[in-house]
N, C-alpha and C positions, 0 to 999 in steps of 0.2 A: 484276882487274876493279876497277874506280874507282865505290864508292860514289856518289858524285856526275856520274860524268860521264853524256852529252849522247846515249852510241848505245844503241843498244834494245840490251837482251841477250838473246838468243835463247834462248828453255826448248821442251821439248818438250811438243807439244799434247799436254792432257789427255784422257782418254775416264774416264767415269764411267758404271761398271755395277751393277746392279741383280739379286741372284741371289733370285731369287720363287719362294717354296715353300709361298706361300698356299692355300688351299681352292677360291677361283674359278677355275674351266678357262680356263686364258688363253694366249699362241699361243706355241710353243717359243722365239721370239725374236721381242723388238717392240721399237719406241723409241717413247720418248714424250717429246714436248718440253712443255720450261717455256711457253714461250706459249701451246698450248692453255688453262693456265689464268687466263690473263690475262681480268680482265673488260673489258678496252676493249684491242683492239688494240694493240700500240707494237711499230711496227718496229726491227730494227738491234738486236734482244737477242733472242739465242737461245741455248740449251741441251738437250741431250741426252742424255737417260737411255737406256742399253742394257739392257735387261730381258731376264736370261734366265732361265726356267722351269726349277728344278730338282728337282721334283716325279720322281716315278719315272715311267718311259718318255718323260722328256726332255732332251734337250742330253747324251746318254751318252757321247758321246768328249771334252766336256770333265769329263763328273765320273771317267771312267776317267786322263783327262792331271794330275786334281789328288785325290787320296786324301785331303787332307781334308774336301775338299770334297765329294766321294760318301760319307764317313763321316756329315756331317755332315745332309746329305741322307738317307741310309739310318736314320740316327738321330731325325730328325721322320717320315719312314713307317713305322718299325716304332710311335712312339709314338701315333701314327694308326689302326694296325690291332688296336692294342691295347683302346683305347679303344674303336672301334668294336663289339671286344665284349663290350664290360663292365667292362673296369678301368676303375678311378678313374685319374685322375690321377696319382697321385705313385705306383701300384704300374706305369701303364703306363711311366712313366719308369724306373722302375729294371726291369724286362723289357726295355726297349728300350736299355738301356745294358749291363746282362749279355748281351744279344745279341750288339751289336758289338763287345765283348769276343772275345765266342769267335769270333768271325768275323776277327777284327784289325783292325775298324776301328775307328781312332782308340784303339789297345787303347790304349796307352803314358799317354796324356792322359787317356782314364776313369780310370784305374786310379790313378791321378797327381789326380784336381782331380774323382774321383765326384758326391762332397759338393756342390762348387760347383758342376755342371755340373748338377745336380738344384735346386738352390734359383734359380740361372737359369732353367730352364725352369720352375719352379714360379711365382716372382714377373715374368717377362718377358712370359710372356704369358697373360694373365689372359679366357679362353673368354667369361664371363660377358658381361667388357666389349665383347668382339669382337661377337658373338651380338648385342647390344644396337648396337653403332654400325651394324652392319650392317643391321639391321632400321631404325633413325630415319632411314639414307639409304636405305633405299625406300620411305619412309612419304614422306620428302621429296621422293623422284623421282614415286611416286605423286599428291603434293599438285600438283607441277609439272606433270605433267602432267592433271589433272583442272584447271587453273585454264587450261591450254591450251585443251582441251577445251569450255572452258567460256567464254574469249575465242571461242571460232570457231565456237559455237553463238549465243553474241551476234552475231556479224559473220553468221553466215545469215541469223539471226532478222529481224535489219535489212533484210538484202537482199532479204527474202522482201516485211517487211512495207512497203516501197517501191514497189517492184512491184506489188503488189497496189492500194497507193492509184493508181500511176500507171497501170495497167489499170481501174481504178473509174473513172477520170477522162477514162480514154479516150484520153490520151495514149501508151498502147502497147498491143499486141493480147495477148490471151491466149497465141498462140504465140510470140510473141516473148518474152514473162516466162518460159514454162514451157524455152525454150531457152537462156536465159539461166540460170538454173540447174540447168539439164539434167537435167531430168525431163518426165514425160509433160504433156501438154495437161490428159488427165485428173486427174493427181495436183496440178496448181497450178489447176483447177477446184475440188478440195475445199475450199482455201484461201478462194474468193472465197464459198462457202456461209456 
């Protein structure tokens, strides 16, 4: 192959996957592309993520075709169910690592990098932090939509109070306003009181 020369060199397409073993219920297999988060459209760039769910009771014939990969996934649910009832932190991690010991998952590699495998999971992912972004992006999707909410109660407000002069004025009849935004005669009569 010539450095410099002038013909394409042929590689094989990439695919880029995503194994998700978060807390939100999200579908056993999704994609999701770069451009949904584009804020203004641009055609002609696209990318796709393969998202597969490796949560317990999902995608099982691949985490059965790769063992460390269902170690590693059996390994955040047991430190999940631990938690759940009561362990702290760093005891539900070592429970949940003498687990898949005796089980033999991923024995070799606990047993091998324990130490490390505990101060990763203790400083990678930090509950507190999660718990909190989690919540300012519903506070944010909350704010989003109450300013929705709150555009489209303007855009009524207007359309009512248009109406209403242009029924005062005689330029439209009472049924027509009250069909126009589809409600009763009587309910856009209380208006004109």
């Amino acid at each position: 192959m010539e450095l410099y020369g002038t013909k394409i060199v042929k590689i094989p397409a990439p695919d880029h996957y995503v194994f998700y073993n978060g807390l939100t219920a999200v579908p056993e297999r999704q994609e999701l592309h770069l451009s949904d988060a584009f804020m203004v459209p641009k055609e002609g760039y696209e990318w796709t993520a393969h998202v597969l769910n490796i949560n317990e009771g999902f995608n099982g014939g691949l985490l059965d075709a790769c063992p460390a990969l269902k170690g590693y996934a059996t390994l955040v649910w047991y430190i999940r169910e631990d938690r759940g009832v009561g362990y702290d932190l760093p005891e539900a991690i070592d429970r949940a690592i003498d687990r898949c010991v005796k089980e033999g998952l991923l024995k070799d590699y606990l047993l091998r990098k324990k130490g490390e495998v505990k101060r990763m999971l203790l400083t990678e992912f930090n509950e507190e932090r999660f718990v909190r972004t989690i919540k300012e992006e519903g506070r944010e999707e909350g704010r989003e939509e109450g300013r929705e909410e709150g555009r489209e109660e303007g855009r009524e407000e207007g359309r009512l109070g248009l109406l209403l002069e242009m029924v005062s004025a005689g330029d439209m009849s009472i049924q027509k306003a009250a069909e126009y935004l589809e409600m009763s005669v009587e309910g856009f009569s209380r208006y004109l009181r």
